[in-house]
N, C-alpha and C positions, 0 to 999 in steps of 0.2 A: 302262815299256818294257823297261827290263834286269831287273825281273820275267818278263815275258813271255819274251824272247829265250831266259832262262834253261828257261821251261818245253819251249820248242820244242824247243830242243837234246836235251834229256832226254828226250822222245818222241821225236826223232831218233834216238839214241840206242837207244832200246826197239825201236827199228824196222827196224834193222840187225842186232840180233840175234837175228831171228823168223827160225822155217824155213819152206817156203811148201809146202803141202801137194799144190798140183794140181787139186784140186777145182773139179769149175763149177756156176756157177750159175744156176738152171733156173725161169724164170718159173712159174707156180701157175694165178696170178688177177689180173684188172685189174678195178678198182672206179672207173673211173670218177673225177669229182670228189669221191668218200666217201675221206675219209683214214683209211687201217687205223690203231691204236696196238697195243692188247693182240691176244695171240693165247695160244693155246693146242690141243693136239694129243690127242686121246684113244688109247687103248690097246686101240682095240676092230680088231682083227685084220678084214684082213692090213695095212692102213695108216692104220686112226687116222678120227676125225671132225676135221675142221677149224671152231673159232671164233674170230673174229677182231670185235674191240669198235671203234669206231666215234665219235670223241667229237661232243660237240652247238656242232654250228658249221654254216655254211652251206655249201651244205645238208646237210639232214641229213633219213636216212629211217630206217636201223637204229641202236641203239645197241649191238648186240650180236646177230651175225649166225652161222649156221649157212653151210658152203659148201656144198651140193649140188649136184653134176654143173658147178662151174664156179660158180654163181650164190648170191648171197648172199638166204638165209630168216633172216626175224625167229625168234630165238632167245629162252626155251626156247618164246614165241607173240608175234601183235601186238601182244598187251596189252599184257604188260611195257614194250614194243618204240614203245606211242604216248604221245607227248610231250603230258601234261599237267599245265601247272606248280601246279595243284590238288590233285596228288594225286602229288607227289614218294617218299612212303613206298613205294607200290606201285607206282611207275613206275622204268625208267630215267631218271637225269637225264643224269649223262656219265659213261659204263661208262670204265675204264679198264684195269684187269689183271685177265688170267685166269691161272686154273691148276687143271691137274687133277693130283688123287692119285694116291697109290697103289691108291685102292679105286678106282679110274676116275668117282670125282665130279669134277664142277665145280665151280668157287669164281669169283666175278665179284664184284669188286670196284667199287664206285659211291662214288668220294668227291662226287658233286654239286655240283663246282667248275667246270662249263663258263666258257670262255676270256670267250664275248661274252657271257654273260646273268648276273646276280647267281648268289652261293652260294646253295644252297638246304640247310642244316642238316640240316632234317628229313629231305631225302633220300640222310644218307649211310648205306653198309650193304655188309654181305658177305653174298654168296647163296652157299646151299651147293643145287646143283643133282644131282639121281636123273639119271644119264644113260639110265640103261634106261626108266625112266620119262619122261623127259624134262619134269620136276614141279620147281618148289623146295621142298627141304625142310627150311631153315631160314634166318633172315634173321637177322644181326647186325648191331644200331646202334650200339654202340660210345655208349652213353648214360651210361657214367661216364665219357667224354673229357669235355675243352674243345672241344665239334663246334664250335664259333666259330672254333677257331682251328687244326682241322684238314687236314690236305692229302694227304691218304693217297695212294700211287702204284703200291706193289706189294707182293705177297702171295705165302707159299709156305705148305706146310699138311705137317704132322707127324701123319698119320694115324693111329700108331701111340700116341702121347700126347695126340694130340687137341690140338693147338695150333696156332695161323695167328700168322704170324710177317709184320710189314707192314713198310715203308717211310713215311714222316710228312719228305718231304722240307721241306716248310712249319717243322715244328718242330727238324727237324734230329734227330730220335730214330728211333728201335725199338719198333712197338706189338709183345706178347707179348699176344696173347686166348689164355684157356682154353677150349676148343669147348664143354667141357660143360656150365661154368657161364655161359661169356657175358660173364664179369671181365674188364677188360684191363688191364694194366701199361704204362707208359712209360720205356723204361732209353735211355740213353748217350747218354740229350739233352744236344745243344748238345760231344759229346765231339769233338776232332779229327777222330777217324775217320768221325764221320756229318756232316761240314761241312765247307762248300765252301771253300777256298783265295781268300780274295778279292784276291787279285793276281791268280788265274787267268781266261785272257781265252782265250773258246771261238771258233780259229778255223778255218773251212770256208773251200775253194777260194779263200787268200789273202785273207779279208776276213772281221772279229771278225762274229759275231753279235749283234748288240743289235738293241732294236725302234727306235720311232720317234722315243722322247725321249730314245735316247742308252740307255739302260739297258742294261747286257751282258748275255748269256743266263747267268742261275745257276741251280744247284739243288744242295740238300744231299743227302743222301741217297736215293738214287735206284731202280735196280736192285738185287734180292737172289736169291740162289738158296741152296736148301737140299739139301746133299748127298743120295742116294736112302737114306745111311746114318742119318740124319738126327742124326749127329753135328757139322757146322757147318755156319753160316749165314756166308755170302760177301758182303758188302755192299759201296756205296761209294756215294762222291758223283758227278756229273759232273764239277765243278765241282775236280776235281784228280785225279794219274794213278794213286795207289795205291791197291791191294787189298787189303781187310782182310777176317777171319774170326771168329767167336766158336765157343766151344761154347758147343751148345743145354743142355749140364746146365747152364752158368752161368746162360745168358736164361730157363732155368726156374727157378732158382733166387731164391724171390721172398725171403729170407733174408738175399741179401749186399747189403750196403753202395754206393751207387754207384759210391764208390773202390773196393771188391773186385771189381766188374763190370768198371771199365774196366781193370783190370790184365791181364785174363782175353783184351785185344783181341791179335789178332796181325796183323802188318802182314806180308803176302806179297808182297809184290812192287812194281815200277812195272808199268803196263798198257797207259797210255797214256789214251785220254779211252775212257768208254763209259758207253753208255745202260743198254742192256737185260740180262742175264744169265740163268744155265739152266744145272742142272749133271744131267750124265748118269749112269750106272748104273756107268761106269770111276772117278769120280770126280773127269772132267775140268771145270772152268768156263768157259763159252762166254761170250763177251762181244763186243760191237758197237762198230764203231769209225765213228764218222762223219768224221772229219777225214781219214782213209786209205781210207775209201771199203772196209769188210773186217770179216771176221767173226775173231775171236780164240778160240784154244782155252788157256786156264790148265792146264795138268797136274799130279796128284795130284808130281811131282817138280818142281814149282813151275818150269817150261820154257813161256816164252808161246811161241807157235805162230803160225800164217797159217792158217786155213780156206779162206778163198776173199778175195781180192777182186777187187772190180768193180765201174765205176764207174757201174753203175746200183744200186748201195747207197746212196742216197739219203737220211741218218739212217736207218740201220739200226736199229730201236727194241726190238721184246719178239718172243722166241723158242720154240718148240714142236719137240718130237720126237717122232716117230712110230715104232709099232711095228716100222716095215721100216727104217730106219733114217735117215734123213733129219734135217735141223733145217731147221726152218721159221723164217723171218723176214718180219716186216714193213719197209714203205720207207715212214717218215712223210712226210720233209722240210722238217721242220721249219723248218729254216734257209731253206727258200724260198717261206714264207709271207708275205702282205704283212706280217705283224709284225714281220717282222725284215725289211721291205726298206722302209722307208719309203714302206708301203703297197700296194706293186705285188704283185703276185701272181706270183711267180715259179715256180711249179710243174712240174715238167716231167708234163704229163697224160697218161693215167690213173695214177692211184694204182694200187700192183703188190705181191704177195706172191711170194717167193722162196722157191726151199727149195734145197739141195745135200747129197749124199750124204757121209755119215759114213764 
């Protein structure tokens, strides 16, 4: 408990000295009982396509959805799009993060860990999607992992070296894939910086999150964003309030030492608790705050900030910006899932996407 009290204070603390920017925040799209997770925002003028992923829980229709005029289209067709657990490889099983490049590809990430039905192995992969095309044109299984024992969550992609840079909050590490060859690396396993603080106790609207057996909500390393310079990668856990960063010549560097890698981590800041993160063309990092109901701006002058809050921020989860300038957000809600309520469903319905001007 004097664990805890101590964390409180300290996001106290971080939260008194945010500036609040004024911004509001402007409903999108309602889905109904479908809960948004991943989102992402294309660059095709004047304001962007919108996809938003979808995980495999009841019910469930799309696992990764196109917006059109308001209404969610199976994305990049049905097929991907129908659930059949025969044929995992070429299906979605539960899409989780999206992200688009600098060349205006997609990337969708499928670690095939749905919440109510077993892991399905075979079906984990990253899709590199043609958006003109609207085609995938390339699939990565990640087949020199331990897929037994992987959890992948999110993804940012280095167009220019050709590398995708993941999340593995399950193992508590940094997958580094080579795009060309398909090789992957595992760096900063099990390091402070990608692991959750197990004193820390995640709490929403005055009451911890845990599910039914008492278990508290953790997770290692979570959210990442990759500068547009694509000189560092921004990470963290949920699961504690600091910000860290790496350079990517060190994560490419398949040469140094585990100890030489983690020397290389720099610790920016307190933040406070966040999920999801997305860094812009200023070189600001955007980050979600669900415990204050708000969206957070990190500055290249290491200055956290206030975007917007409000308290239809509902777990604020995974983020998109559009070419006109907006950031796009989803509203899981995690925290009021019967998982965490001892089984009641506490929802506030329809599920809703967000966006507020930049």
């Amino acid at each position: 408990m004097k664990n805890l009290i101590l964390i409180l204070i300290s996001a106290v603390g971080v939260q008194a000295a945010i500036a609040q920017t004024g911004a509001k925040l402007i409903e999108v799209a309602e889905f109904g009982r479908y809960q948004p997770i991943g989102l992402a925002v294309s660059q095709d003028a004047p304001t962007g396509r919108v996809f938003v992923t979808f995980p495999k829980r009841n019910p469930y229709q799309f696992g990764l959805a196109e917006l059109v005029n308001g209404q969610r289209k199976p994305y990049p067709n049905a097929e991907w799009n129908q659930w059949d657990s025969l044929q995992p490889r070429d299906r979605f099983v539960n899409v989780q993060a999206l992200f688009v490049d600098q060349t205006n590809s997609l990337w969708v990430l499928d670690p095939a860990n749905p919440a109510e039905y077993p892991p399905f192995t075979d079906g984990i992969k990253l899709l590199k999607i043609n958006l003109m095309q609207n085609k995938v044109e390339r699939i990565y299984r990640f087949d020199d992992l331990p897929r037994n024992q992987l959890g992948l969550n999110d993804v940012q992609v280095d167009s220019q070296r050709q590398i995708a840079y993941l999340s593995d909050p399950r193992r508590s590490a940094i997958v580094v894939l080579d795009l060309a060859t398909g090789k992957s690396r595992t760096v900063l396993e099990k390091h402070p910086s990608t692991s959750a603080d197990p004193r820390f106790r995640l709490v929403i609207d005055g009451k911890e999150v845990a599910d039914q057996a008492g278990r508290p909500f953790s997770s290692n390393v979570n959210g990442i964003a990759l500068t547009h310079d694509f000189r560092y990668l921004y990470y963290r856990a949920i699961n504690q309030t600091s910000l860290y960063r790496i350079a990517t010549d060190l994560l490419t560097n398949s040469d140094l030492s585990p100890e030489q890698l983690a020397a290389g981590v720099e610790t920016m800041g307190e933040t406070g608790v966040s999920h999801g993160m997305i860094a812009d063309k200023a070189g600001n990092v955007y980050l979600t705050d669900s415990p204050n109901k708000a969206l957070r701006r990190f500055t290249p002058g290491r200055k956290l900030e206030t975007v917007v809050q409000d308290d239809r921020l509902l777990w604020p989860d995974s983020f998109g910006i559009s070419p006109d300038g907006y950031l796009y957000v989803t509203a899981a809600q995690i925290q009021r899932t019967a998982r965490y309520n001892n089984g009641q469903d506490k929802v506030s319905y329809p599920f809703r996407l967000y966006k507020v001007k930049l």
